[in-house]
Rosetta silent file (secondary structure, phi, psi, omega in degrees, C-alpha in Angstrom):
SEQUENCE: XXXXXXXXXXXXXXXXXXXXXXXXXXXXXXXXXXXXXXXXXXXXXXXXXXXXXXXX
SCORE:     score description
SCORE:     0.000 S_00000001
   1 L     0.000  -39.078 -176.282   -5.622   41.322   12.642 S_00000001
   2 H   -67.724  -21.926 -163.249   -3.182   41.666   15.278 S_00000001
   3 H   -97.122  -42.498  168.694   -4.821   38.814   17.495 S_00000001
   4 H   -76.270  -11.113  176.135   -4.573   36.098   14.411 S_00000001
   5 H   -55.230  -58.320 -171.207   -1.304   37.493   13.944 S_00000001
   6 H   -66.676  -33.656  166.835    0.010   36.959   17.383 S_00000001
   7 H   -58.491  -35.432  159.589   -1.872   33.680   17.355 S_00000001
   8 H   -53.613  -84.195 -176.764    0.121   32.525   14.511 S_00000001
   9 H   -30.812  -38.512  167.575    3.344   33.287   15.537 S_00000001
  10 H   -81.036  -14.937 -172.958    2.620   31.401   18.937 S_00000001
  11 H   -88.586  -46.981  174.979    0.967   28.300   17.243 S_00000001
  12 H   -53.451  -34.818 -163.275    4.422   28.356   15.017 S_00000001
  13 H   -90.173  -56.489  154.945    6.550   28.450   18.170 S_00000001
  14 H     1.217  -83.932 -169.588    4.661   25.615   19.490 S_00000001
  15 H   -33.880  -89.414 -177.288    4.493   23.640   16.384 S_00000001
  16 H   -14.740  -67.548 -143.426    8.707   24.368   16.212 S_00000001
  17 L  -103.387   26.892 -176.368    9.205   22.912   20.003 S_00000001
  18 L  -103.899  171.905 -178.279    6.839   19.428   19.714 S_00000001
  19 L   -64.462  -39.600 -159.411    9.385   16.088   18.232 S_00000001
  20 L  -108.018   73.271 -178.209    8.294   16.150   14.923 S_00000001
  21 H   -91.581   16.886  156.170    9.939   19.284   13.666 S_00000001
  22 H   -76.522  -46.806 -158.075   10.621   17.958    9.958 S_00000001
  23 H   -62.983  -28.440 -162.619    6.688   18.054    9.445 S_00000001
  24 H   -92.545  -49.417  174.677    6.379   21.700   10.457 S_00000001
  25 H   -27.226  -85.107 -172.816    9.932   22.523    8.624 S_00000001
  26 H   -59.736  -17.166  172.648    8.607   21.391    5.170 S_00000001
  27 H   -71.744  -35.370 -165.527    4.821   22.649    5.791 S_00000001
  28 H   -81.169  -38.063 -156.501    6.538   25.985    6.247 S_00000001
  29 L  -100.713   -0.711  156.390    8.849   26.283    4.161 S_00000001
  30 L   -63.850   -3.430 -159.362    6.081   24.896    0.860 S_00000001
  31 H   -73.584  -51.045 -179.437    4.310   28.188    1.593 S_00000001
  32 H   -27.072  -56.439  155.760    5.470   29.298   -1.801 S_00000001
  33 H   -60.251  -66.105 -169.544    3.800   26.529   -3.789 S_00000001
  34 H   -52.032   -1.232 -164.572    0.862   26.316   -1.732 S_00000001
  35 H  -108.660  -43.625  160.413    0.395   29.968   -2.561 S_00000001
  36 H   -34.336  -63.009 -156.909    0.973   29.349   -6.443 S_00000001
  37 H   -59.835  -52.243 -159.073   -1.535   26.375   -6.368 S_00000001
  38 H   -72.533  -27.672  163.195   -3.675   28.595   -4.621 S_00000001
  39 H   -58.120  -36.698  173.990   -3.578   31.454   -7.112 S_00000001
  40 H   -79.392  -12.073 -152.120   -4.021   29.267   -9.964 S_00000001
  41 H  -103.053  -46.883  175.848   -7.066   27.164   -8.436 S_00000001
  42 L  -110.796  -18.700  165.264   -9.148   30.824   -7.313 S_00000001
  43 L   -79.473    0.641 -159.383   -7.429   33.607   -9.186 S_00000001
  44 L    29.407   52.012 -143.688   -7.112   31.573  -12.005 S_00000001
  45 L   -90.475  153.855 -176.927   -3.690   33.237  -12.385 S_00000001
  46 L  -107.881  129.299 -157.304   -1.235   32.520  -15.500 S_00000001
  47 L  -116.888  117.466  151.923    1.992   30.971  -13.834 S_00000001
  48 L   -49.188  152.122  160.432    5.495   31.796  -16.226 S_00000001
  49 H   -31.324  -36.914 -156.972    7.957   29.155  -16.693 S_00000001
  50 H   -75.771  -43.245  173.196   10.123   31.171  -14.167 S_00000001
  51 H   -60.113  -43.287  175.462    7.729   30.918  -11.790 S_00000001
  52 H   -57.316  -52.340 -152.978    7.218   27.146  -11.998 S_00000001
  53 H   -81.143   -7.395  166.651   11.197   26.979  -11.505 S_00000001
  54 H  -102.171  -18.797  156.120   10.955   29.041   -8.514 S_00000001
  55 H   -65.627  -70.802  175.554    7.987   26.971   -6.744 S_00000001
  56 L   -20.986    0.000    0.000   10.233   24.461   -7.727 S_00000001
């Protein structure tokens, strides 16, 4: 766990210092939705209004 950890965190500083640091900005900062999506698509999870307005 600690070695994909650390691996993240360096593939993020990477990503963060290459030119096209909108693409990584907005991949990163979607983790909320993509996390939603993914809970409804394999947990088959029941998403509140409130929740849609906060992936929002």
């Amino acid at each position: 766990m600690i070695i994909i950890d650390i691996t993240a965190w360096l593939c993020y500083s990477f990503a963060l210092s290459q030119k096209e640091l909108s693409i990584t900005t907005s991949i990163t900062e979607s983790f909320v939705v993509i996390a939603m999506i993914l809970g409804i698509i394999f947990n088959k999870e029941r998403i509140r209004p409130i929740q849609y307005l906060g992936a929002a």
